[in-house]
C-alpha positions as a Markdown table, in Angstrom:
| # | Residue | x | y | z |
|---|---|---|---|---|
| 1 | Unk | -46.1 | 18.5 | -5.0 |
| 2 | Unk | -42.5 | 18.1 | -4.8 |
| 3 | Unk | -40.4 | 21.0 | -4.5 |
| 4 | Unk | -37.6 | 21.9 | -6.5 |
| 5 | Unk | -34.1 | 23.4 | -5.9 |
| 6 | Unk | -33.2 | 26.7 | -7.4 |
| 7 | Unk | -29.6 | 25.9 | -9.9 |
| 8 | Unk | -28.5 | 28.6 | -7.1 |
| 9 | Unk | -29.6 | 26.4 | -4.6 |
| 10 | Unk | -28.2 | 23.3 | -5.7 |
| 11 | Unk | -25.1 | 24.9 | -6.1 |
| 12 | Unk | -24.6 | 26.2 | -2.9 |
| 13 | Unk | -25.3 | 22.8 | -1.3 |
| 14 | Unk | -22.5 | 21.2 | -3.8 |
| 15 | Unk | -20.2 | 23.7 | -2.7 |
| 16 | Unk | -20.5 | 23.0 | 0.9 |
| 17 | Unk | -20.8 | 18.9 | 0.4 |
| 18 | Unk | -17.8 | 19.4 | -1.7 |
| 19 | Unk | -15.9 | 21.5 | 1.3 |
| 20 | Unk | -16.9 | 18.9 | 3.9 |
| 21 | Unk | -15.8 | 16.0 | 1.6 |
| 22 | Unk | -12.3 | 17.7 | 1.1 |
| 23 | Unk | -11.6 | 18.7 | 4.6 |
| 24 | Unk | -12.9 | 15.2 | 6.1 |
| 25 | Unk | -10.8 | 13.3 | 3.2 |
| 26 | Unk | -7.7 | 15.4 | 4.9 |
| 27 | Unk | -8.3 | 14.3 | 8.4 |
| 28 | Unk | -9.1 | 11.2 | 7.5 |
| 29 | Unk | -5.9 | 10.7 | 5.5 |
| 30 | Unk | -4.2 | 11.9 | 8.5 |
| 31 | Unk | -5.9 | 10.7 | 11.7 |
| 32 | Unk | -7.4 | 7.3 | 10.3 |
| 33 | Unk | -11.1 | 6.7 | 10.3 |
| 34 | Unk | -11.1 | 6.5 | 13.9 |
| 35 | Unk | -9.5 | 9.8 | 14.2 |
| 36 | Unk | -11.7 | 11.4 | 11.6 |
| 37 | Unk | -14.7 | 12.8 | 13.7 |
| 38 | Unk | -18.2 | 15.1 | 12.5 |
| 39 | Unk | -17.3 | 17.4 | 15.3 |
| 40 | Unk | -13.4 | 17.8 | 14.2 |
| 41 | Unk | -14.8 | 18.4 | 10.4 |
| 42 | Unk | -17.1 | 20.8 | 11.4 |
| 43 | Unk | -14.2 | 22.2 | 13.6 |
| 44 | Unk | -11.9 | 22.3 | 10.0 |
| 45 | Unk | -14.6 | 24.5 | 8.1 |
| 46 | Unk | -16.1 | 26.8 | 10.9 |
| 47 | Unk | -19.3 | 24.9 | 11.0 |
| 48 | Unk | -21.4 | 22.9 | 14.0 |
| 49 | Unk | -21.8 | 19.2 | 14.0 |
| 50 | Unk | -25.3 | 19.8 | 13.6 |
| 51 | Unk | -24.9 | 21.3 | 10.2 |
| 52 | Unk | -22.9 | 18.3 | 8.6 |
| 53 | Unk | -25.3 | 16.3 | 9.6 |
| 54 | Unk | -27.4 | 17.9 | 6.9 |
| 55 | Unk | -25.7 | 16.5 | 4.7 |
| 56 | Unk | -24.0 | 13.6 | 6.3 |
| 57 | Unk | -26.4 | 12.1 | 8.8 |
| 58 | Unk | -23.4 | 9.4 | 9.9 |
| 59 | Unk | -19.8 | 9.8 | 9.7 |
| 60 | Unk | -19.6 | 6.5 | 8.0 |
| 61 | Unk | -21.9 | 7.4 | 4.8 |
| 62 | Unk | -19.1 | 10.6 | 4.8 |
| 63 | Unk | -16.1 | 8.0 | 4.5 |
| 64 | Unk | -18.5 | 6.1 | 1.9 |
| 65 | Unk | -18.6 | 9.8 | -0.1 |
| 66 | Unk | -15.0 | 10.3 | 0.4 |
| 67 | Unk | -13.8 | 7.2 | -0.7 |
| 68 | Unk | -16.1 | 6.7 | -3.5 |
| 69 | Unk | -15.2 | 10.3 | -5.2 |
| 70 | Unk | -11.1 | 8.3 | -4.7 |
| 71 | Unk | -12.3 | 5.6 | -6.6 |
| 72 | Unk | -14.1 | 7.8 | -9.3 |
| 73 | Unk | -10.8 | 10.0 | -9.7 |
| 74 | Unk | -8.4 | 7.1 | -9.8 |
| 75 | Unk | -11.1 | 5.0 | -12.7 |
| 76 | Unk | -11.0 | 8.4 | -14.8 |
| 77 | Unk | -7.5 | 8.3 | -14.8 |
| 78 | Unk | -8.1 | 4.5 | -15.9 |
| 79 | Unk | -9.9 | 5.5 | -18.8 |
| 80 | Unk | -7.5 | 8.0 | -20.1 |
| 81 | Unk | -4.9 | 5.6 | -20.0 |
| 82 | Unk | -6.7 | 2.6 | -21.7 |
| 83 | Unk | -7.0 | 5.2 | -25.4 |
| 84 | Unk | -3.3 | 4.7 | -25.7 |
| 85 | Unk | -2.2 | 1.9 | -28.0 |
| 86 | Unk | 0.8 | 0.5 | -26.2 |
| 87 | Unk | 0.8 | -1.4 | -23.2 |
| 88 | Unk | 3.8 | 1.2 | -22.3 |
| 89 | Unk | 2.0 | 4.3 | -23.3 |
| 90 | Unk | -1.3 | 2.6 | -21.2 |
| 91 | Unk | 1.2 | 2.4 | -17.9 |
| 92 | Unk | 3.4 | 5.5 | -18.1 |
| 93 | Unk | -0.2 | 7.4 | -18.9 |
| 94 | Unk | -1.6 | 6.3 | -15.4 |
| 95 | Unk | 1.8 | 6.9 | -13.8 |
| 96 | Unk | 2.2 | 10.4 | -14.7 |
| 97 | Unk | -1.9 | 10.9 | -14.4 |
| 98 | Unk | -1.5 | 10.1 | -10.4 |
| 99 | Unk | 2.0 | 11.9 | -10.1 |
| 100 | Unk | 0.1 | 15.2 | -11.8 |
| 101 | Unk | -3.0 | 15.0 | -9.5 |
| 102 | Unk | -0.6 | 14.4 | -6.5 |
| 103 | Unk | 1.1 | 17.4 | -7.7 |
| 104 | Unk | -2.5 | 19.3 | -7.9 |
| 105 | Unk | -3.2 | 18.2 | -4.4 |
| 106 | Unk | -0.2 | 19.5 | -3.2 |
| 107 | Unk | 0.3 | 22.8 | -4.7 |
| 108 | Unk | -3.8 | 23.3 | -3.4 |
| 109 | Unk | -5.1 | 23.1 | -6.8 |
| 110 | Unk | -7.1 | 20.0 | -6.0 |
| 111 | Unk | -8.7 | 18.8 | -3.5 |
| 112 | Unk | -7.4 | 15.7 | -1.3 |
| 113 | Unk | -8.0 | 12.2 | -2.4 |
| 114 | Unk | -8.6 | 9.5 | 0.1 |
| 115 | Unk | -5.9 | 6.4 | 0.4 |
| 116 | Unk | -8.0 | 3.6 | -0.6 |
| 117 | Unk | -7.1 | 1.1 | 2.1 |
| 118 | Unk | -9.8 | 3.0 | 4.7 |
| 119 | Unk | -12.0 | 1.1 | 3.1 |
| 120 | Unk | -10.8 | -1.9 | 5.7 |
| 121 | Unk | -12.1 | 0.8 | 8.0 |
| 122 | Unk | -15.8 | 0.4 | 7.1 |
| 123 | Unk | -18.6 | -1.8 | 8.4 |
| 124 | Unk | -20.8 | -4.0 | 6.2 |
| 125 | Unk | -22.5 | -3.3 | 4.0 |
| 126 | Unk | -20.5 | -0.3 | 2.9 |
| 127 | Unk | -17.2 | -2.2 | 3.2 |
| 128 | Unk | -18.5 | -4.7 | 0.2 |
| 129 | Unk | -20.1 | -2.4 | -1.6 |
| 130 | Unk | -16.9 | 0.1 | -2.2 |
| 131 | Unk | -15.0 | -2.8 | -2.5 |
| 132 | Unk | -16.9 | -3.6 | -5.2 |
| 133 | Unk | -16.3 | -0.7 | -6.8 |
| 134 | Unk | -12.7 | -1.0 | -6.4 |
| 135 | Unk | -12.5 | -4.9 | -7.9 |
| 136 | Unk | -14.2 | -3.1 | -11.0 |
| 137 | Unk | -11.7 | -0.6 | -11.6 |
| 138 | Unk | -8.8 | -3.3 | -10.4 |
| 139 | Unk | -10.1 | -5.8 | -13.2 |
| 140 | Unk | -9.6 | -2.4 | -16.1 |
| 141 | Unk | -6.4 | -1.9 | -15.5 |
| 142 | Unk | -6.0 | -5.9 | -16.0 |
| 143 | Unk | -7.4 | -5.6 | -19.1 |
| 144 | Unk | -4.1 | -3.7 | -19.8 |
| 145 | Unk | -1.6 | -6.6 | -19.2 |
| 146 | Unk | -3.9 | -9.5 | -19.7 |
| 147 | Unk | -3.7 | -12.5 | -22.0 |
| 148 | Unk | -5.2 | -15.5 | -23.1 |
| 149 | Unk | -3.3 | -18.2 | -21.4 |
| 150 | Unk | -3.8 | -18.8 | -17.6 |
| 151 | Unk | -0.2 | -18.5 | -16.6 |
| 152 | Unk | -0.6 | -14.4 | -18.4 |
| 153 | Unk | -3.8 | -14.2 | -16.1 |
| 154 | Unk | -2.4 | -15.3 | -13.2 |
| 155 | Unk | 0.4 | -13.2 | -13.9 |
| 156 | Unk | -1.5 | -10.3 | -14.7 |
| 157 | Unk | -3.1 | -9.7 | -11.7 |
| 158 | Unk | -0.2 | -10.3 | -9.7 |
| 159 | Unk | 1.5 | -7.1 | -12.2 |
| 160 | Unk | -2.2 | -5.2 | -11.8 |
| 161 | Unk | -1.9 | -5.3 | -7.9 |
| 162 | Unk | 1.4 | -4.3 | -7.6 |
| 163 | Unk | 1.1 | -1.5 | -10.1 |
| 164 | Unk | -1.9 | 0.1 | -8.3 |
| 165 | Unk | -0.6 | -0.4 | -4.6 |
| 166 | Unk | 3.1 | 0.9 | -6.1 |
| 167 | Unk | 1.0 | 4.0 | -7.7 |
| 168 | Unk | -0.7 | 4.9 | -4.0 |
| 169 | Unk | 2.1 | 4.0 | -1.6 |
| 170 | Unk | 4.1 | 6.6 | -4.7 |
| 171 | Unk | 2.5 | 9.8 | -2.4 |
| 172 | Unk | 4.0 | 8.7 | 0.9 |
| 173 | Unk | 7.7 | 9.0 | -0.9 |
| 174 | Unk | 7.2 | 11.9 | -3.4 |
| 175 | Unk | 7.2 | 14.4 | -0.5 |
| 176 | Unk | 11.1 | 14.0 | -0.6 |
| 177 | Unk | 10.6 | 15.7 | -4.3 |
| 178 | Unk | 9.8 | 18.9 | -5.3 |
| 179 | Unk | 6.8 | 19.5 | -8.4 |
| 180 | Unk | 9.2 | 20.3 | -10.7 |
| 181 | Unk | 10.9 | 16.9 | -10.6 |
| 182 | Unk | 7.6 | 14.9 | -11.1 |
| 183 | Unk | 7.8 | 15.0 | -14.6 |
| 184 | Unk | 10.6 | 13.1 | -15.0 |
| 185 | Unk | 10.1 | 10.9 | -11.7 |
| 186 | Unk | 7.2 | 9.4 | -13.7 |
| 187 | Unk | 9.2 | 8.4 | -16.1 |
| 188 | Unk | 11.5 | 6.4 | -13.9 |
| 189 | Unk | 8.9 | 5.3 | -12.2 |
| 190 | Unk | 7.2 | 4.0 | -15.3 |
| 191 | Unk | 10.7 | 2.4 | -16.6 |
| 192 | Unk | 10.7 | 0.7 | -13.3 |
| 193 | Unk | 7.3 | -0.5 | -13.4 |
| 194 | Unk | 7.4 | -1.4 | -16.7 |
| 195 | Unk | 11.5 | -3.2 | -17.4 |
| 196 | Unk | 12.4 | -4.3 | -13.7 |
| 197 | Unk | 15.7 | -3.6 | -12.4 |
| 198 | Unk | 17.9 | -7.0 | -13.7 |
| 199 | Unk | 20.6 | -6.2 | -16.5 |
| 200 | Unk | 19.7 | -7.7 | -19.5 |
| 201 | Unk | 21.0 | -11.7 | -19.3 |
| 202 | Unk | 20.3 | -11.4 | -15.7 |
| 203 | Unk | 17.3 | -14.3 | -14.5 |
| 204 | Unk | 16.1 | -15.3 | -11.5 |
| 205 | Unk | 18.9 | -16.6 | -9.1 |
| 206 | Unk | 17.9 | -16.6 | -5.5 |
| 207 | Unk | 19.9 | -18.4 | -2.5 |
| 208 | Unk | 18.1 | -19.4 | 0.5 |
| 209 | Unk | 19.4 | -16.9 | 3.2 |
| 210 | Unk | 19.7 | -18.3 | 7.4 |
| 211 | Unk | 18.0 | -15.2 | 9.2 |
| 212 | Unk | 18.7 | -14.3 | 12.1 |
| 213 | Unk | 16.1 | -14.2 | 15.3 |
| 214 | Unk | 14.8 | -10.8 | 15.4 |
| 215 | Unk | 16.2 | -9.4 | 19.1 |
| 216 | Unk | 12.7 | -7.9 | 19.0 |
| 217 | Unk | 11.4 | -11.4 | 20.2 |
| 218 | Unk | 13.7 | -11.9 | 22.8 |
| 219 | Unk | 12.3 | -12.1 | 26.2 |
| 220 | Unk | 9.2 | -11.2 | 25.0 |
| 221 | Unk | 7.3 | -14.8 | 26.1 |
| 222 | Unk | 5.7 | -17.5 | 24.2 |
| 223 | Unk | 2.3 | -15.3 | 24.1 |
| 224 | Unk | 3.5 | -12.1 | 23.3 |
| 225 | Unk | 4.6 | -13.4 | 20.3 |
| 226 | Unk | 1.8 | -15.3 | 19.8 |
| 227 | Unk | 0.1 | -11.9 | 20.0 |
| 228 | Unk | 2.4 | -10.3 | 17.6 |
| 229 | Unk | 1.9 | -12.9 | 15.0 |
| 230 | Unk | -1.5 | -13.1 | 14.9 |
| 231 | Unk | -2.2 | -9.3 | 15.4 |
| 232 | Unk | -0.1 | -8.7 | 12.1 |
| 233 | Unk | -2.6 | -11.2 | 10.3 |
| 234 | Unk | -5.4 | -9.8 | 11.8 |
| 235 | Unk | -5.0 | -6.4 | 10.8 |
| 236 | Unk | -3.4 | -7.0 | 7.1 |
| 237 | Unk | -7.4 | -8.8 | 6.3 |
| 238 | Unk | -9.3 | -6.4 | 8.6 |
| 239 | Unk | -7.5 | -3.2 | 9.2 |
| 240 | Unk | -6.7 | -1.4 | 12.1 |
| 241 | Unk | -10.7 | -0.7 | 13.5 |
| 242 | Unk | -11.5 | -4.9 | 11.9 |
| 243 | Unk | -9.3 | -6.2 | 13.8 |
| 244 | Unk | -10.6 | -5.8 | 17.1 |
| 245 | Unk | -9.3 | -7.1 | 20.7 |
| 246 | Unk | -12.0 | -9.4 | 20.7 |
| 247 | Unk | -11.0 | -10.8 | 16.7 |
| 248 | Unk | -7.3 | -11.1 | 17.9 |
| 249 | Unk | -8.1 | -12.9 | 21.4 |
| 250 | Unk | -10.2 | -15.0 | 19.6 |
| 251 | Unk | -7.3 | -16.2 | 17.2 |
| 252 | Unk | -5.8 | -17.2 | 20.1 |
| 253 | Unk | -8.0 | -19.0 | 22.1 |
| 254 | Unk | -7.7 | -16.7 | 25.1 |
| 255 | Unk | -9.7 | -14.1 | 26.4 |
| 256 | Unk | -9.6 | -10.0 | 25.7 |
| 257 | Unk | -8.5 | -10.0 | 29.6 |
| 258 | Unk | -5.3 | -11.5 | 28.5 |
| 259 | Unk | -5.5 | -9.3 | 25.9 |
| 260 | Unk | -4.5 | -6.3 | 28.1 |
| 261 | Unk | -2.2 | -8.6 | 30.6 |
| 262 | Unk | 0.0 | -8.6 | 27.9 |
| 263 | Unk | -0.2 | -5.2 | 26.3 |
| 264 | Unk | -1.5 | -2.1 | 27.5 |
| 265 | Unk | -3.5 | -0.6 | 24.0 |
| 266 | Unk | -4.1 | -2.2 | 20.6 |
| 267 | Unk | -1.9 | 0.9 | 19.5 |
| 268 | Unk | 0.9 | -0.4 | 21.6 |
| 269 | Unk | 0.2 | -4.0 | 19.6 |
| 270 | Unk | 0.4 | -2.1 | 16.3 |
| 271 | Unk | 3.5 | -0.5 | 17.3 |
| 272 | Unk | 5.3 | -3.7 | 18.4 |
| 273 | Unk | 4.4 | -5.1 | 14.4 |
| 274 | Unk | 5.8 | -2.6 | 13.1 |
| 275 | Unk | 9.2 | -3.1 | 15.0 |
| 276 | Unk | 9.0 | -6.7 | 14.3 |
| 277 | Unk | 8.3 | -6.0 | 10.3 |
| 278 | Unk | 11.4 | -3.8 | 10.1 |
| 279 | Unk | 13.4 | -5.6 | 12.4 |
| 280 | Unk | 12.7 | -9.0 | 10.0 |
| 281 | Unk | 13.8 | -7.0 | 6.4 |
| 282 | Unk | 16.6 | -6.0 | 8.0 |
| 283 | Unk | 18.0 | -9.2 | 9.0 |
| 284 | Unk | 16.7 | -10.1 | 5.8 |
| 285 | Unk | 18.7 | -7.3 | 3.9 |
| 286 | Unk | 21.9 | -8.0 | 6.4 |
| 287 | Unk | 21.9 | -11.6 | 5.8 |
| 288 | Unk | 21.7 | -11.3 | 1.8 |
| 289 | Unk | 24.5 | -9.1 | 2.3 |
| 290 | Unk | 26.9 | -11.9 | 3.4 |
| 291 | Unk | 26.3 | -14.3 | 0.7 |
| 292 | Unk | 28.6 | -15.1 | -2.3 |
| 293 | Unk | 27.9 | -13.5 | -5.2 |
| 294 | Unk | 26.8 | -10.3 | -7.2 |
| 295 | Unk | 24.2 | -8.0 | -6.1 |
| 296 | Unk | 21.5 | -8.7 | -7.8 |
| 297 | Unk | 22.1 | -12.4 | -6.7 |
| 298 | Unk | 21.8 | -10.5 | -2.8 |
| 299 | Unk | 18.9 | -8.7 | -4.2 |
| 300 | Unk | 17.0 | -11.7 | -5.0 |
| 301 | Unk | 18.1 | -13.8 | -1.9 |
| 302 | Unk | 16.4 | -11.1 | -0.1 |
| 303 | Unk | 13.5 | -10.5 | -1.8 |
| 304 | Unk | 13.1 | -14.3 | -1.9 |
| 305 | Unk | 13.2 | -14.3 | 1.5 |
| 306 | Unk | 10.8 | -12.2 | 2.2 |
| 307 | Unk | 8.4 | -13.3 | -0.4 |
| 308 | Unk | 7.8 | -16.3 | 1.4 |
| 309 | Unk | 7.4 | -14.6 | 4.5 |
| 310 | Unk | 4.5 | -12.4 | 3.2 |
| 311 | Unk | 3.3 | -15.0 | 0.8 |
| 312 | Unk | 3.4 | -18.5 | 3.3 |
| 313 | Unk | 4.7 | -17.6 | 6.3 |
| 314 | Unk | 3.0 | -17.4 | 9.9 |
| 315 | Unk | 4.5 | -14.2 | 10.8 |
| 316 | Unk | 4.1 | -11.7 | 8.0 |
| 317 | Unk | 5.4 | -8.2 | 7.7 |
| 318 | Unk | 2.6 | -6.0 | 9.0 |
| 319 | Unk | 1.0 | -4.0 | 5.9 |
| 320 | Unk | 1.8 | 0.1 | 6.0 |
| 321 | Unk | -1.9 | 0.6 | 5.8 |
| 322 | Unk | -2.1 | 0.3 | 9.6 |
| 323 | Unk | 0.2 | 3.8 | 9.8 |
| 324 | Unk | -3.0 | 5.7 | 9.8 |
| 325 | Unk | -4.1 | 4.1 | 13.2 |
| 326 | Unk | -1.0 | 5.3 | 14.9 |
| 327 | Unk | -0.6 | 8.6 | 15.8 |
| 328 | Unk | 0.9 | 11.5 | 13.8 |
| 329 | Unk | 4.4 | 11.9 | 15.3 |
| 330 | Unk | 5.2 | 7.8 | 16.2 |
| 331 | Unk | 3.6 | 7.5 | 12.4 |
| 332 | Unk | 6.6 | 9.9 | 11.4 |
| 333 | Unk | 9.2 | 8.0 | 13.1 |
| 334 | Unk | 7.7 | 4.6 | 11.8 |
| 335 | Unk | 7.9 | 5.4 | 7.9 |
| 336 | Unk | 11.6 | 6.7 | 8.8 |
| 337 | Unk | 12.2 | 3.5 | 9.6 |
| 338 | Unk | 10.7 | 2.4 | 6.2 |
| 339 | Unk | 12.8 | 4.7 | 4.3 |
| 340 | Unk | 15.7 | 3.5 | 6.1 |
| 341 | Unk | 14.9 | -0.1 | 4.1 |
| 342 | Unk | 14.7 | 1.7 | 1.5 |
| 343 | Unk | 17.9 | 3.3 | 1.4 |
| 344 | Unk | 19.8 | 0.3 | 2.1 |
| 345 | Unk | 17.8 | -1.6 | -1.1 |
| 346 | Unk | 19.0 | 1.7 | -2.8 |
| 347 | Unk | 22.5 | 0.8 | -2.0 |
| 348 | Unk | 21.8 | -2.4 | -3.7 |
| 349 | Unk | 21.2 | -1.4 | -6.5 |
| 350 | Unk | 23.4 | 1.5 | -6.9 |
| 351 | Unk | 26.5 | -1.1 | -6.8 |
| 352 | Unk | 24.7 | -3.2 | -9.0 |
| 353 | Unk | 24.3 | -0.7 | -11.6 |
| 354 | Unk | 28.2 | -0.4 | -11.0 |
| 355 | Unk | 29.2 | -3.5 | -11.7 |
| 356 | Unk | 26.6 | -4.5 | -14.6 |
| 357 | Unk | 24.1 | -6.8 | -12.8 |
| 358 | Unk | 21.1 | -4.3 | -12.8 |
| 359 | Unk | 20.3 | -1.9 | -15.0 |
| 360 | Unk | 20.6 | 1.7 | -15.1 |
| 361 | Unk | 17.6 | 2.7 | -13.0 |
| 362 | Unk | 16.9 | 5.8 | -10.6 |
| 363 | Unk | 17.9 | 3.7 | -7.1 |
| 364 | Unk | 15.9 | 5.8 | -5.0 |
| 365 | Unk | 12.8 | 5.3 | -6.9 |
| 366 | Unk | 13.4 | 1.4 | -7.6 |
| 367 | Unk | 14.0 | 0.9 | -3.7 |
| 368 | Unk | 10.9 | 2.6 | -2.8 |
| 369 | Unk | 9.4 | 0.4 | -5.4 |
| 370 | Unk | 10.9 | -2.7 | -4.2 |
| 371 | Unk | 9.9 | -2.3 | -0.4 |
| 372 | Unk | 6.1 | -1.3 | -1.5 |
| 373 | Unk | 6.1 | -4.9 | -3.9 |
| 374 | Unk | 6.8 | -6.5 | -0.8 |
| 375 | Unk | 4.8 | -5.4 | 1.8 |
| 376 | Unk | 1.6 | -5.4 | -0.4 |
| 377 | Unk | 2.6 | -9.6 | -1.5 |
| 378 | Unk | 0.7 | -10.4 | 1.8 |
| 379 | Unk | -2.6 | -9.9 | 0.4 |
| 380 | Unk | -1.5 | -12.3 | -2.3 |
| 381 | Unk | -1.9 | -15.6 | -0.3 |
| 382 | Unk | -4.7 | -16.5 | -1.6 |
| 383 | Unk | -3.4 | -16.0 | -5.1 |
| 384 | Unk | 0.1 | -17.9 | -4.5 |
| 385 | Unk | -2.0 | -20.4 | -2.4 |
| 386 | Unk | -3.0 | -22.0 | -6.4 |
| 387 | Unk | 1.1 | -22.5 | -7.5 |
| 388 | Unk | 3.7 | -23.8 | -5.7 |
| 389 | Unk | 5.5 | -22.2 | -3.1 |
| 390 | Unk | 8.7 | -21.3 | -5.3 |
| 391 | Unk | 6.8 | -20.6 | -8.6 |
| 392 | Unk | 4.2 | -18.0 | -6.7 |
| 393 | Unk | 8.0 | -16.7 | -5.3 |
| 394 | Unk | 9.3 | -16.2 | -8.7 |
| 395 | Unk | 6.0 | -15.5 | -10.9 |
| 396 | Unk | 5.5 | -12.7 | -7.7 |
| 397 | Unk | 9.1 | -11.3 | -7.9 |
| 398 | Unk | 9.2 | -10.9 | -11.9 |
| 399 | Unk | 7.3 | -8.0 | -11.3 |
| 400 | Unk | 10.2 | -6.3 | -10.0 |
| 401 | Unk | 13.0 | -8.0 | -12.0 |
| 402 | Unk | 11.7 | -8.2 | -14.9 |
| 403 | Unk | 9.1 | -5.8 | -14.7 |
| 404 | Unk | 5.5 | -5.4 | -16.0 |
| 405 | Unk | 6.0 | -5.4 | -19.6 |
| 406 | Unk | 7.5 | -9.0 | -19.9 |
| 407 | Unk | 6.0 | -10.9 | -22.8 |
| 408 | Unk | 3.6 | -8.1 | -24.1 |
């Protein structure tokens, strides 16, 4: 005869799954999957390894719970929004929906919520299984800018993607605002999201930019930067824990030996992308900067530029999802560097809005906006890799001209 769990019972053993899940989400958001251990979770909550195992017989079935209750939060927030009529209302409901539950996290009034890209992190079969999951709840918020003709699909998931990646890489840059400004934060954000940053009459105008060498490279040898590029690859489809040593040396055609000739840890080789990413959209950003013109013509000479790094190029701008593998204080001094893009896109657009060739927008928040659109374009090869080089360019950077809301 099977036995049955008091209600007491069952609630005690939710409470505790529920404090495990929560302080393993933290430590995972912070240290990476690597970094998140049984023993340092047990550690967080005053209990043995042995007892999580009761509940958690692996650590990766404990990512699995973590990132699936991410998933489940972010799809109720999905549902909510789709019960409002306009594609507007649909939008700014998620926006401020994900702003008010990172608000709740913050202010300790609910728990963490995992960053979705960990899911890289995971071994079969649990990798395609919660990506799964994700494609499902990817393909509802479609629902909310789709249309009938292919050129509105293909569109549509282009706007889908960067909404969602825009609404998570949103938590790394609110810390720089207090709760009380979220509120109206999300309504930039959405106006952003939603209208793009070019002044009404303003289209798509970009020059092709001569960039400059990154110094970065110099003196580094043929197979260092051989390394570098096809590390960055590498890690943007695999993630920091996929892309393994052996993967990378493979790419190459040379041994993991060489491997380690070359570089001393793989953290060292995720560093050096990272310095070769920002070094690239700066000389990006500096050579717009000299061209004739306005500045949203620089704007999109840059962006342009970029675009066809991340979307065809054979050195792309390592995705920030690979932070988490880097330790907590060079983490902090790499997404300083990131906000230092930022700022200078900010200063874009603030003499932009001056002298009438983009809109009246919050800077801060548009720049943010503009440098998560294109770091996240790299895992829309595939999708550019069915139009032409230029049209994937411009279909790909309407989303931040012209914004979601186009022909809705």
């Amino acid at each position: 005869m099977t036995e049955i769990a008091s209600p007491a019972a069952a609630s005690r053993f939710d409470r505790k799954r529920d404090q495990i899940v929560s302080a393993a989400t933290e430590l995972m958001n912070e240290l990476g999957f690597k970094g998140m251990t049984l023993t340092k979770v047990a550690h967080a909550i005053d209990l043995n390894t042995t007892s999580i195992t009761y509940y958690f017989k692996r650590k990766d079935l404990l990512a699995e719970a973590i990132l699936s209750d991410a998933i489940q939060r972010y799809s109720d927030i999905v549902e909510r929004a789709a019960l409002e009529r306009d594609p507007f209302d649909k939008l700014h409901c998620m926006v401020w929906s994900v702003l008010e539950l990172f608000a709740a996290i913050r202010s300790g009034d609910a728990p963490p919520v995992a960053n979705l890209s960990h899911i890289r992190s995971l071994e079969e079969p649990l990798r395609s299984q919660l990506s799964d999951t994700y494609i499902a709840l990817f393909r509802r918020v479609r629902t909310f800018f789709d249309g009938d003709e292919p050129a509105r699909k293909t569109l549509a998931t282009a706007q889908t993607h960067v909404f969602l990646e825009n609404l998570f890489w949103a938590q790394a840059w609110l810390r720089r605002y207090s709760l009380g400004d979220f509120e109206r934060v999300a309504r930039r954000f959405s106006e952003v999201l939603a209208y793009g940053v070019s002044a009404k009459g303003r289209c798509w105008d970009p020059v092709a930019l001569t960039v400059d060498q990154p110094e970065t490279l110099e003196g580094l040898g043929e197979m260092n930067v051989a390394f570098l590029k096809s590390a960055a690859i590498t890690i943007n489809e695999w993630g920091y824990r996929g892309a393994s040593v052996d993967r990378i040396a493979a790419e190459l055609s040379v041994t993991k030996g060489s491997f380690y000739h070359h570089l001393q840890s793989k953290d060292d080789l995720v560093l050096a992308c990272f310095d070769l990413s920002y070094a690239r959209v700066s000389l990006a950003q500096r050579a717009a900067e000299r061209i004739e013109g306005d500045h949203h013509t620089k704007l999109c000479a840059s962006v342009a530029s970029l675009l066809d790094l991340q979307l065809h190029g054979d050195s792309p701008l390592l995705r920030t999802t690979a932070l988490y593998a880097l330790p907590p204080d060079v983490r902090a001094g790499v997404i300083e560097r990131s906000n230092r893009m930022a700022r200078r896109y900010a200063g874009v657009l603030i003499d932009g809005i001056t002298e009438g060739s983009i809109k009246a927008i919050d800077p801060l928040i548009a720049a943010q906006m503009v440098i998560a659109t294109l770091n996240t374009a790299f895992e829309m090869r595939r999708w550019a890799a069915d139009q032409s080089p230029d049209v994937a360019i411009e279909t790909y950077a309407s989303i931040i001209t012209r914004g979601i809301i186009q022909d809705l």
